[in-house]
DRENFI-926332 format. One line per field, with one value per atom (N, C-alpha, C): residue number from 1; residue in three letters; chain; atom name; x, y, z negated. Coordinates in pm, whole numbers, plus 32768, in hexadecimal, padded with zeros to 4 digits. Example, Ala and Ser with C-alpha at 12.3 -4.5 7.8 and 13.67 -1.06 7.14 Angstrom:
pos <- (1,1,1,2,2,2)
code <- (ALA,ALA,ALA,SER,SER,SER)
unit <- (A,A,A,A,A,A)
site <- (N,CA,C,N,CA,C)
u <- (8527,84CE,8528,8505,8557,850A)
v <- (7DC7,7E3E,7EB6,7F1F,7F96,8003)
w <- (7CF4,7CF4,7CF4,7D3C,7D36,7CED)
//
This chain:
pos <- (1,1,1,2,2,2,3,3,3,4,4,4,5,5,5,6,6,6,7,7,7,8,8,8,9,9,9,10,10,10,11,11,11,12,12,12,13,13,13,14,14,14,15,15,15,16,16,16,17,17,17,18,18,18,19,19,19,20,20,20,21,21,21,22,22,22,23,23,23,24,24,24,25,25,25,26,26,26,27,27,27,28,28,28,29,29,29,30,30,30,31,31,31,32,32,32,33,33,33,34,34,34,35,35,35,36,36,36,37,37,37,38,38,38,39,39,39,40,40,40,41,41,41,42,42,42,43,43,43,44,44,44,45,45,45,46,46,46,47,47,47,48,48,48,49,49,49,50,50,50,51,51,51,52,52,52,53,53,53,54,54,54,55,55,55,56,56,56,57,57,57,58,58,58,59,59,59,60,60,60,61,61,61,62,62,62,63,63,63,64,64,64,65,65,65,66,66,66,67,67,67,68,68,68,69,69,69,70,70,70,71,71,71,72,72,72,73,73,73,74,74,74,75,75,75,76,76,76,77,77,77,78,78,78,79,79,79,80,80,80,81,81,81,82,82,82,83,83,83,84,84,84,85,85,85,86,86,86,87,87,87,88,88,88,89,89,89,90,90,90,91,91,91,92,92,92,93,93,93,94,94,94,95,95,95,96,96,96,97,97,97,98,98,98,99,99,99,100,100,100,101,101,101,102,102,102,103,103,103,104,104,104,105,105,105,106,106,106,107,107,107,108,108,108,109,109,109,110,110,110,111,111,111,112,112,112,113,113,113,114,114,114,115,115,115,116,116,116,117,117,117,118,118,118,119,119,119,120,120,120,121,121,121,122,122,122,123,123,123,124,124,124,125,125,125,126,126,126,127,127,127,128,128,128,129,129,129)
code <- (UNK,UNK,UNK,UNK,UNK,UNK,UNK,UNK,UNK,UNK,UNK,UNK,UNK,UNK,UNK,UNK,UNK,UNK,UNK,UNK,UNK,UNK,UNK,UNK,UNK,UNK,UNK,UNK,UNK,UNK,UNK,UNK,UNK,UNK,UNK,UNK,UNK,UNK,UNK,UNK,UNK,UNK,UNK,UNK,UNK,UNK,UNK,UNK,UNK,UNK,UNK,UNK,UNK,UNK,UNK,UNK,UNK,UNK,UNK,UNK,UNK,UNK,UNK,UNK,UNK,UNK,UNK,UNK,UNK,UNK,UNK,UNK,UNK,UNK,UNK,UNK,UNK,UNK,UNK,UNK,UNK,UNK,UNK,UNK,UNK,UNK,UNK,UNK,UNK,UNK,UNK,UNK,UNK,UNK,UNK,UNK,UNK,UNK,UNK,UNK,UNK,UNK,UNK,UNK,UNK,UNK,UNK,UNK,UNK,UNK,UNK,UNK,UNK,UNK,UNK,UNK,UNK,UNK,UNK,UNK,UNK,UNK,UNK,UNK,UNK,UNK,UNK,UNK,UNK,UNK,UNK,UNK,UNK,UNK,UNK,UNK,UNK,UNK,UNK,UNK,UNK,UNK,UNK,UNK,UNK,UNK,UNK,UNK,UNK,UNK,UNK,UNK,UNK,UNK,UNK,UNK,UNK,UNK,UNK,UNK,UNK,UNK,UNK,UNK,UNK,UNK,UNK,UNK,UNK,UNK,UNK,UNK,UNK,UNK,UNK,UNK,UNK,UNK,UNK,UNK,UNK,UNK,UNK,UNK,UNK,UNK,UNK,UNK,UNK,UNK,UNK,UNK,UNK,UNK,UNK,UNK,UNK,UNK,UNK,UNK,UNK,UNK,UNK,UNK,UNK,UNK,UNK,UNK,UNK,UNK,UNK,UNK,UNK,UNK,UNK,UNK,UNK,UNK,UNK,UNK,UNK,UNK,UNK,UNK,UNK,UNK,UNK,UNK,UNK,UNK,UNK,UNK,UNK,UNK,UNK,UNK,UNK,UNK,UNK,UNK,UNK,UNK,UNK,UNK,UNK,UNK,UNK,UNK,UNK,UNK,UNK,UNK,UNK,UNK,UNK,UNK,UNK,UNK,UNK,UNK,UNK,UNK,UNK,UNK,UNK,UNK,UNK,UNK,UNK,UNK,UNK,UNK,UNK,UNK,UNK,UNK,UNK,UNK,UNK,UNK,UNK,UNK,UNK,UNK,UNK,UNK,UNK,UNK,UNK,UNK,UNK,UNK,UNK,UNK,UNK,UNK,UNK,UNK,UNK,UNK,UNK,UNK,UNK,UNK,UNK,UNK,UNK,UNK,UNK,UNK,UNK,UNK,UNK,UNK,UNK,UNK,UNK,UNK,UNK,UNK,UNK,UNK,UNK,UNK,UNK,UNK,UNK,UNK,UNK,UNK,UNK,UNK,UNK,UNK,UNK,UNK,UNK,UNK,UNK,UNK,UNK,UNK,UNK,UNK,UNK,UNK,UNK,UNK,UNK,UNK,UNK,UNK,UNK,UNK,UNK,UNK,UNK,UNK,UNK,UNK,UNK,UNK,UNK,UNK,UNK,UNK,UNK,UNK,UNK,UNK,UNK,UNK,UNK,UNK,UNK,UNK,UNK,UNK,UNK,UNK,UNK,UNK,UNK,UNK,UNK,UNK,UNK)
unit <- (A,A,A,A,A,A,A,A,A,A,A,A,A,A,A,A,A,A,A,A,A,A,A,A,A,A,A,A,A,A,A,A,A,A,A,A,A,A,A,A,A,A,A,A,A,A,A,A,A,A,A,A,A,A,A,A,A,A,A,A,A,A,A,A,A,A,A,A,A,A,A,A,A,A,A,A,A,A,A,A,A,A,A,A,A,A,A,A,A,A,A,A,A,A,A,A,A,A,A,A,A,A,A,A,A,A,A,A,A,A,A,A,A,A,A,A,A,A,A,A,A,A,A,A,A,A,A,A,A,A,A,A,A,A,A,A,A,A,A,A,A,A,A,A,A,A,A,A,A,A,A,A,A,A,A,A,A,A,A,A,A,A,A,A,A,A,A,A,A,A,A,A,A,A,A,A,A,A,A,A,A,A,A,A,A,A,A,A,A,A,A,A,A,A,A,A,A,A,A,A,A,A,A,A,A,A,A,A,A,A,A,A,A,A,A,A,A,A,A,A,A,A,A,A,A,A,A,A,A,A,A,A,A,A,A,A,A,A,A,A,A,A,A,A,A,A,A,A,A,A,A,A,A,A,A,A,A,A,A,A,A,A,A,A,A,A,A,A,A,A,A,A,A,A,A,A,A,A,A,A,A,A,A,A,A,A,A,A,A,A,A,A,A,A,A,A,A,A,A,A,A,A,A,A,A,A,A,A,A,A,A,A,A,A,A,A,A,A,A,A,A,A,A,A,A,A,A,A,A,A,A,A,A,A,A,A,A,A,A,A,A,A,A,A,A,A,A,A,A,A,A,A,A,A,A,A,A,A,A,A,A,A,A,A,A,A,A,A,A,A,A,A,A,A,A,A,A,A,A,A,A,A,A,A,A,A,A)
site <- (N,CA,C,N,CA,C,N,CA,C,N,CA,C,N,CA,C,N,CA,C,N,CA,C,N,CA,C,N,CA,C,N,CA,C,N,CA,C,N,CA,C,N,CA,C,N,CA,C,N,CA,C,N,CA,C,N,CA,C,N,CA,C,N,CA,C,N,CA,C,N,CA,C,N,CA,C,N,CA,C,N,CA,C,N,CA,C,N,CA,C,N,CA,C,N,CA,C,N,CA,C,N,CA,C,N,CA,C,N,CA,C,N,CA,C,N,CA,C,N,CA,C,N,CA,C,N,CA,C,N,CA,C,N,CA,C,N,CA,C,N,CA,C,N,CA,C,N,CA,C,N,CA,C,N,CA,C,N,CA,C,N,CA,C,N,CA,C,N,CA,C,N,CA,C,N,CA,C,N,CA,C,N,CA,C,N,CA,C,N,CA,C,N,CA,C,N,CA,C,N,CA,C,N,CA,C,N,CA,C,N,CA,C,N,CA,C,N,CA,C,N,CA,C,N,CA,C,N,CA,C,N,CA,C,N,CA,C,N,CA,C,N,CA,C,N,CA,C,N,CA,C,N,CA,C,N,CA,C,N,CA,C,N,CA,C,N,CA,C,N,CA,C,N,CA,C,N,CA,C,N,CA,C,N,CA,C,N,CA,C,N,CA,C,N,CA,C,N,CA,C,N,CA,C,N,CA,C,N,CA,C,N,CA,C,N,CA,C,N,CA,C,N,CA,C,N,CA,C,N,CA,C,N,CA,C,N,CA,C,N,CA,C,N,CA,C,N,CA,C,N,CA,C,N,CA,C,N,CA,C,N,CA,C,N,CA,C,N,CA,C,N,CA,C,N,CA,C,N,CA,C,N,CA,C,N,CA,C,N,CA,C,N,CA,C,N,CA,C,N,CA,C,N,CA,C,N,CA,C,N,CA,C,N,CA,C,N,CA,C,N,CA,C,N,CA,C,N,CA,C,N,CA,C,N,CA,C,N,CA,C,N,CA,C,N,CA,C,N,CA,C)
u <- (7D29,7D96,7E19,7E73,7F0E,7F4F,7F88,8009,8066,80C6,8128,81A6,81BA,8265,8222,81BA,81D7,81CB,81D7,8200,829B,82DA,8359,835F,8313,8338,82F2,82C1,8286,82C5,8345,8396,83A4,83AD,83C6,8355,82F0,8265,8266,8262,8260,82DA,834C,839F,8345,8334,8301,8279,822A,81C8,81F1,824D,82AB,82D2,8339,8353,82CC,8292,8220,81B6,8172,814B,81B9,8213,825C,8299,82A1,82A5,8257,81B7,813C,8124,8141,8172,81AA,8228,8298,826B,822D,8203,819E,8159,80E5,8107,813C,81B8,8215,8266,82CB,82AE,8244,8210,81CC,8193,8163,81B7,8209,8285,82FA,82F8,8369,8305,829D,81FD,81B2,81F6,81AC,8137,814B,80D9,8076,807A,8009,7FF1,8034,7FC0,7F66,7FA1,7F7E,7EE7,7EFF,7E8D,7E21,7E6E,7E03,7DA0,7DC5,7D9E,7D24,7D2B,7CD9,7C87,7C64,7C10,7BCD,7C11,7B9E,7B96,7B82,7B1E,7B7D,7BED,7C30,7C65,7C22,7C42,7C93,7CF5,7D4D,7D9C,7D8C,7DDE,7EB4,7ED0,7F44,7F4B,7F13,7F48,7F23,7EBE,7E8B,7EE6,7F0B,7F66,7FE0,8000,809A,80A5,8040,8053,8033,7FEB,7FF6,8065,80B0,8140,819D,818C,821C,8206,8153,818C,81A3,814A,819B,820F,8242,82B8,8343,832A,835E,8358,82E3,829D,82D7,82D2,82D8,8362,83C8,8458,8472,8414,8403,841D,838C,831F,8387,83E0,8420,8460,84CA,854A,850B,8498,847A,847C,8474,847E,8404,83C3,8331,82F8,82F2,8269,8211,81E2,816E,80F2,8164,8135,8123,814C,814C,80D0,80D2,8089,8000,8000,7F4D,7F4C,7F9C,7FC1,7F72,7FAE,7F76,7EE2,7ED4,7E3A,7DDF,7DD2,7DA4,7D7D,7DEC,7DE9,7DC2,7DAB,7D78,7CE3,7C9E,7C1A,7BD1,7C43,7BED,7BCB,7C64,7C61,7BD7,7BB1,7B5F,7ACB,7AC7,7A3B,7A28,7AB8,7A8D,7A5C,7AA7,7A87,79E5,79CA,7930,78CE,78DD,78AD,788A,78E1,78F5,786C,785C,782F,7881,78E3,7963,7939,7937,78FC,7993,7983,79F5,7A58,7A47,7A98,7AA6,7B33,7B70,7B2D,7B35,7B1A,7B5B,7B1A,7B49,7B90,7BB8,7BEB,7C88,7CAB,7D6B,7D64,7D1B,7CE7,7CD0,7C6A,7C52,7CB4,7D3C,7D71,7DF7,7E07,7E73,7E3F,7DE2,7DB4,7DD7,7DB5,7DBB,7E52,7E82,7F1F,7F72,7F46,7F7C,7F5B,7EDD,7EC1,7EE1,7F2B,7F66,7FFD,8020,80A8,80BF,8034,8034,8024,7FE8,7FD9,8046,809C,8110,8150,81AB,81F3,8262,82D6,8311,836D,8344,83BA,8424,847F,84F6,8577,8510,8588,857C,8551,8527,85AF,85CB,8629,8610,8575,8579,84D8,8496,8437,838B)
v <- (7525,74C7,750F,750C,7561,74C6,7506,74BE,74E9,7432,7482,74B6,7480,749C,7537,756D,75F3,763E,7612,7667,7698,766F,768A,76F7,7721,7791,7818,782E,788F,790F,78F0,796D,79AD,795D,7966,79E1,79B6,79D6,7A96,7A89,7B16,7B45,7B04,7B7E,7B95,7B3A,7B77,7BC2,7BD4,7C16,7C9C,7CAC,7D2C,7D85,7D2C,7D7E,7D9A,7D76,7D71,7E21,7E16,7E6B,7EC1,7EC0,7F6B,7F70,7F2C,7FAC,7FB5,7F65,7FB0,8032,8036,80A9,8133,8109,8130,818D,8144,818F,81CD,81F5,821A,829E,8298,82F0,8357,8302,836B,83DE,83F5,844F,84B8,8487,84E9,84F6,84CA,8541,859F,8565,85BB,863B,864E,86B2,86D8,86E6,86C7,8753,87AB,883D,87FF,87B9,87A9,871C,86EF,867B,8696,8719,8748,8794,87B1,883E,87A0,8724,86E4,8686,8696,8637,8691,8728,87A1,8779,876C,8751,86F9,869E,85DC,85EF,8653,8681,8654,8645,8610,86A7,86D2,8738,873F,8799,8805,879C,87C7,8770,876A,87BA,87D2,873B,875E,86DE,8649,8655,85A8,859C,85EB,85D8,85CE,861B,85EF,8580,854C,84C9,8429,842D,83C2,83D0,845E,846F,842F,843E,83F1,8351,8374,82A8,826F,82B5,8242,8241,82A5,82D3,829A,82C0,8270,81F2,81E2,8176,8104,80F0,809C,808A,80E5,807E,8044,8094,8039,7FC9,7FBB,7F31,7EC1,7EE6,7E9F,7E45,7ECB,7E8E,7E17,7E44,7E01,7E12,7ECC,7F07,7F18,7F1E,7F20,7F1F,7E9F,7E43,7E43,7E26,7E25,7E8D,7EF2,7F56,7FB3,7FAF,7FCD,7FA2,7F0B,7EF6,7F1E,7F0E,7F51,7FCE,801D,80AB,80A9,8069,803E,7FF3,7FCC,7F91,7FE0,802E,80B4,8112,812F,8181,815C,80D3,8086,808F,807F,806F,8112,815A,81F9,820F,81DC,81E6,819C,813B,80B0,810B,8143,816E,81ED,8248,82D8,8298,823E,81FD,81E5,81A7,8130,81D0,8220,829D,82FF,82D4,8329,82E5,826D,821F,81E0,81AC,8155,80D6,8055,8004,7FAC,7F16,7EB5,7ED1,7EA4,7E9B,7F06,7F46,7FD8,8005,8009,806D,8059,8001,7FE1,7F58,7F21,7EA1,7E74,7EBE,7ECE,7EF2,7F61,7F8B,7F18,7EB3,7E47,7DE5,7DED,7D6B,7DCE,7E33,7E72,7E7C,7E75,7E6E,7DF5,7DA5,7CA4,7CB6,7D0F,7CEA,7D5B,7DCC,7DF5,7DA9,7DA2,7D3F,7CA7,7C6D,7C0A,7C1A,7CAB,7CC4,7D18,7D2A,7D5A,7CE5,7C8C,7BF7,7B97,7BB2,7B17,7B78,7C05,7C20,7C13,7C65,7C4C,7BCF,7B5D,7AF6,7AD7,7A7C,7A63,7AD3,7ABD,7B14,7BCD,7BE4,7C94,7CCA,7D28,7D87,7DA2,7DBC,7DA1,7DA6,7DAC,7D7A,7D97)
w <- (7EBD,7EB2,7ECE,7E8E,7E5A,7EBF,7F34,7F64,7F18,7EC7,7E67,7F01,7F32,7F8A,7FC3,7FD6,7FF7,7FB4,7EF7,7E98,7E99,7EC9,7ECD,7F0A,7F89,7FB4,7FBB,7F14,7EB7,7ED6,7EAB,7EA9,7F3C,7F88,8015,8045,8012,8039,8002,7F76,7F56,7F97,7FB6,800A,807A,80D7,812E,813B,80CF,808D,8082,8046,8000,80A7,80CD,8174,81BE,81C0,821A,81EF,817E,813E,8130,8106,8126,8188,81E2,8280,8287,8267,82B3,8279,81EA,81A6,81D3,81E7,81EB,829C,82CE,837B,836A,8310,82D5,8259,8230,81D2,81F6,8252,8290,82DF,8316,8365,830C,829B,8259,8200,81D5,819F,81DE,8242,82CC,82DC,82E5,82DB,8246,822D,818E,8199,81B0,81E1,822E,8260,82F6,82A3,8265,81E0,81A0,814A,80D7,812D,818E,81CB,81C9,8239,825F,81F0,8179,8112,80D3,80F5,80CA,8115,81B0,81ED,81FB,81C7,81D6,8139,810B,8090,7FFE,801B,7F6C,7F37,7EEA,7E94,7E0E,7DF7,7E54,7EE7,7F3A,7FCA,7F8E,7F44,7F4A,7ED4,7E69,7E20,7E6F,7E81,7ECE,7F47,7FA9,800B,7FC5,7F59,7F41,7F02,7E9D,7E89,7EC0,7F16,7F7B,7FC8,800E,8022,7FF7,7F86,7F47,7F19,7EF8,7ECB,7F3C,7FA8,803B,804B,8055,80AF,8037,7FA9,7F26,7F16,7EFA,7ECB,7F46,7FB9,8013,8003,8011,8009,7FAD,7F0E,7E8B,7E94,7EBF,7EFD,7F2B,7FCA,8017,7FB7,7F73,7F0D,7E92,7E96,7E0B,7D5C,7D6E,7D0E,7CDF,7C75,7C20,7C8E,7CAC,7D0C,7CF3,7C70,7C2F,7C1C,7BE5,7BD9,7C74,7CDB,7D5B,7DAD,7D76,7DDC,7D95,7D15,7CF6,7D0C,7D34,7D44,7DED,7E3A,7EC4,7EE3,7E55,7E89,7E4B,7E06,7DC4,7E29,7E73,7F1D,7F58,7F65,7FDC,7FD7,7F3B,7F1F,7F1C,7F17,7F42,7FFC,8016,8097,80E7,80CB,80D4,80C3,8035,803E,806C,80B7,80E8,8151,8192,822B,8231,81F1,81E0,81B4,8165,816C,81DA,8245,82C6,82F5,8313,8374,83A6,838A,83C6,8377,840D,83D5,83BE,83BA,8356,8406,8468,8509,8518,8534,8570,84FB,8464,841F,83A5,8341,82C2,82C2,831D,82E2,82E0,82F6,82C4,8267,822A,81B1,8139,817E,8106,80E3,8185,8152,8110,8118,80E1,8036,800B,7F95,7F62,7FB1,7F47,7F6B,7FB8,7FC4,7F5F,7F16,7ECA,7E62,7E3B,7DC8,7D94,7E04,7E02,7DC8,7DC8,7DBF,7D48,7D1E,7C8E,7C32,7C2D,7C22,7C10,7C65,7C6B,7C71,7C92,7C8B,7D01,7D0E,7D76,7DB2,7D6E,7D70,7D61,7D7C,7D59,7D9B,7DFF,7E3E,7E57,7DDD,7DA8,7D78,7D6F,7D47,7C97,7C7F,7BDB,7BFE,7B64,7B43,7B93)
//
């Protein structure tokens, strides 16, 4: 059952969807691009081969991608960009032995929350599409 009066505050919602996911981003990002060597080495070691490309590109879509995200610049495309990462991240975890508590489950909701934002898009109140 769709309450209509809290359709109104749709737009409201993906903003705060949008902020939310890129600082979690964005605090998650910034460190590995301020380090981008000690990314690149550590992405070699939790087995993503070559470490230099896979560290530099989770580098930048976070550390990019997240103020994207905030502003509301290709949302769409961002956020499946983020739930893509999320679902590698999700099954290196569950691969380890890392179960859903303290392991994979920021993982799963950072995934329905990019995909929600690839979906509807950044709302009214986005910077562009």
């Amino acid at each position: 059952m769709i309450i209509p009066v809290l359709l109104a505050f749709n737009d409201w919602t993906l903003l705060f969807l949008r902020l939310v996911v890129g600082l979690i981003f964005l605090a998650h990002g910034w460190p590995k691009l301020k380090d981008l060597k000690a990314t690149q080495q550590n992405f070699g070691m939790m087995g993503f081969k070559p470490g230099w490309l896979w560290g530099t590109v989770v580098a930048v879509l976070e550390g990019i991608g997240s103020v994207l995200l905030i502003l509301g610049l290709l949302t769409q495309a961002f956020g499946l960009l983020f739930a893509v990462e999320m679902v590698v991240a999700a099954v290196w975890k569950k691969n380890r032995g890392m179960g859903l508590v303290n392991g994979y489950e920021l993982d799963l909701l950072l995934i329905v929350a990019g995909l929600v934002l690839a979906t509807m898009g950044g709302g009214r109140w986005a910077l562009g599409f």
